[in-house]
C-alpha positions as CSV (number, residue, x, y, z in Angstrom):
1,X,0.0,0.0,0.0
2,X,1.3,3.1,-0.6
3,X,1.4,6.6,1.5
4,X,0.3,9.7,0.0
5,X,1.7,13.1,1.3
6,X,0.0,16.4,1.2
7,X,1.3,19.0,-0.6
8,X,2.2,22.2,2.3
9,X,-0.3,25.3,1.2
10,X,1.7,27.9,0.6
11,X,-0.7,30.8,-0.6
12,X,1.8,33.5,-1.6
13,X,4.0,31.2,-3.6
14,X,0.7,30.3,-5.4
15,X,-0.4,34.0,-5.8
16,X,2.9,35.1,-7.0
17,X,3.3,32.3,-9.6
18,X,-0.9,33.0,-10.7
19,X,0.4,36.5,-11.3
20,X,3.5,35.8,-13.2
21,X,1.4,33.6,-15.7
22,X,-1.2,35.9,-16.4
23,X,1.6,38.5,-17.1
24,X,3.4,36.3,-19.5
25,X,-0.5,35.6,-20.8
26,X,-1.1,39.3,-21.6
27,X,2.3,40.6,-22.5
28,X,2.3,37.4,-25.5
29,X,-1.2,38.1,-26.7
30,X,-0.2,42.3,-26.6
31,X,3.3,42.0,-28.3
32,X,2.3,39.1,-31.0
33,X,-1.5,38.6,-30.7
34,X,-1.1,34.7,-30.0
35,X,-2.2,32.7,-27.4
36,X,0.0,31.2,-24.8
37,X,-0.9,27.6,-24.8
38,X,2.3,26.1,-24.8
39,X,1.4,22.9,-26.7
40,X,0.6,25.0,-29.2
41,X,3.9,27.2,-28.8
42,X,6.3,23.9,-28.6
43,X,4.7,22.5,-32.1
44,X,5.4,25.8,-33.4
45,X,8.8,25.8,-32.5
46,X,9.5,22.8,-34.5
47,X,7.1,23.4,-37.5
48,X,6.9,27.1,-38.2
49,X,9.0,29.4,-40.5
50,X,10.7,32.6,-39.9
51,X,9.7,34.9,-36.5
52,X,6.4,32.8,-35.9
53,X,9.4,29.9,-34.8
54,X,11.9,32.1,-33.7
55,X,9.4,33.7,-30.4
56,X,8.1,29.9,-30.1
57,X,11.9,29.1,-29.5
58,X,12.7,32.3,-26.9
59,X,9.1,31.7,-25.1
60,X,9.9,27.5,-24.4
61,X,14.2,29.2,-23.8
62,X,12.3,30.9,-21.2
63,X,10.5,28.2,-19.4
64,X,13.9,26.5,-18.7
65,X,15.8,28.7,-18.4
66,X,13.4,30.2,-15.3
67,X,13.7,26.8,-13.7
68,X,17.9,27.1,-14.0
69,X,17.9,30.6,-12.3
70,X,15.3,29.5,-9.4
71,X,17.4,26.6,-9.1
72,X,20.8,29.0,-8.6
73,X,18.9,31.6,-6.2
74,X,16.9,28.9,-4.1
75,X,18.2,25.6,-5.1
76,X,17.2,22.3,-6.4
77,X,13.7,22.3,-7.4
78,X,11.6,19.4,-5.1
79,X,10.4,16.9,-7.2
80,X,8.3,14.0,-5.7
81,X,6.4,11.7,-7.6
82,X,3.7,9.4,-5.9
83,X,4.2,6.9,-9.2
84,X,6.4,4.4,-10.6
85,X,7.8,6.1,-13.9
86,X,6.4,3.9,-15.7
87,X,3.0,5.8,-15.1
88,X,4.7,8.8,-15.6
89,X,5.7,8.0,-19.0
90,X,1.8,7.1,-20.0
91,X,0.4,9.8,-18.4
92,X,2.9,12.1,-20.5
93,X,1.7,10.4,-23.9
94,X,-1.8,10.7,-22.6
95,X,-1.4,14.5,-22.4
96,X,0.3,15.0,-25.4
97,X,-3.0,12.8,-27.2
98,X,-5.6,14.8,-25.3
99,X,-4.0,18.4,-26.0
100,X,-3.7,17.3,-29.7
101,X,-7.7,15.9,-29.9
102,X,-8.7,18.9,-27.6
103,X,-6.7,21.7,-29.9
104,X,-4.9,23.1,-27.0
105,X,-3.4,22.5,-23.1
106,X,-4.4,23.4,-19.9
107,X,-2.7,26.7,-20.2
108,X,-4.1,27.5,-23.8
109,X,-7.6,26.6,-22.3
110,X,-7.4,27.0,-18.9
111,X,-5.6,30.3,-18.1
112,X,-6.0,32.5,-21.6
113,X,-9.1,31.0,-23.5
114,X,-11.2,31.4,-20.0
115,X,-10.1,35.1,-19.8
116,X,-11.8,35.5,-23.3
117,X,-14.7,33.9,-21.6
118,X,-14.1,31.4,-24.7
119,X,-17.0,28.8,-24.2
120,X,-14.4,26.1,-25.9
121,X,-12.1,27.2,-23.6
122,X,-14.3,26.5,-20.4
123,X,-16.1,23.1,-21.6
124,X,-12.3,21.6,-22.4
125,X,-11.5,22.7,-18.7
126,X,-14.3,21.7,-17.7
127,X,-13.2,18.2,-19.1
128,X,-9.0,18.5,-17.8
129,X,-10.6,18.9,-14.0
130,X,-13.0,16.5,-14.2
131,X,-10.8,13.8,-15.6
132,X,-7.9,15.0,-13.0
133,X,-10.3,14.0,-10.1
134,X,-11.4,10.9,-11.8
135,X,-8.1,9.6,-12.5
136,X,-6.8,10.6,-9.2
137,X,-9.8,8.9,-7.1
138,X,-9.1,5.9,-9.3
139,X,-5.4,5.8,-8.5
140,X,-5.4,7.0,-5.0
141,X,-8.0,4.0,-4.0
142,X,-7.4,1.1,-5.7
């Protein structure tokens, strides 16, 4: 049987990252008029010409290398996993699927088509939630 841990509830961490995103959000859809959902913006990077790869490439630069500086200021990031890799793997193909047949990701969907009250937008999170409690319920009790 295996032990589950709660993750500690850190509110301002939270707020401050919620803030940064919606920044990053605005600040992409004023300076190129797209949509940060970074499935979207990684496929790009591989399969677009000219400047519409070139921000794709700096925006995805930009995820890492955030993770390298937080990692030099505050240290290792804390990774636990509650799964065998194994899991992990499938769960990553299952994403990559679902963002494909849902035509975008969580952060597409979730954080910048809700803001345009897109309907799209809040059915398919609609859907992510839902099928994050399902699948965790089913994991966490069986």
């Amino acid at each position: 049987m295996q032990t589950w841990t709660s993750t500690p509830f850190e509110p301002w961490l939270g707020l401050t990252g919620g803030i940064l995103i919606g920044l990053a959000v605005v600040m992409l859809l004023l300076t190129t008029g797209r949509i940060a959902g970074i499935s979207g913006i990684c496929a790009g990077a591989i399969t677009k010409p000219g400047f519409e790869r070139y921000w794709r490439l700096a925006f995805v630069l930009g995820l890492v290398i955030s993770s390298i500086f937080y990692s030099l200021f505050k240290g290792p990031l804390p990774v636990q996993t509650q799964v065998d890799s194994i899991w992990m793997i499938i769960a990553g193909f299952l994403v990559g699927f679902g963002t494909r047949l849902g035509s975008g990701c969580t952060s597409g969907h979730g954080v910048a088509g809700i803001a345009r009250l897109s309907r799209r937008s809040m059915v398919a999170t609609l859907v992510f939630i839902g099928s994050a409690v399902i699948i965790t319920n089913i994991i966490r009790h069986t």
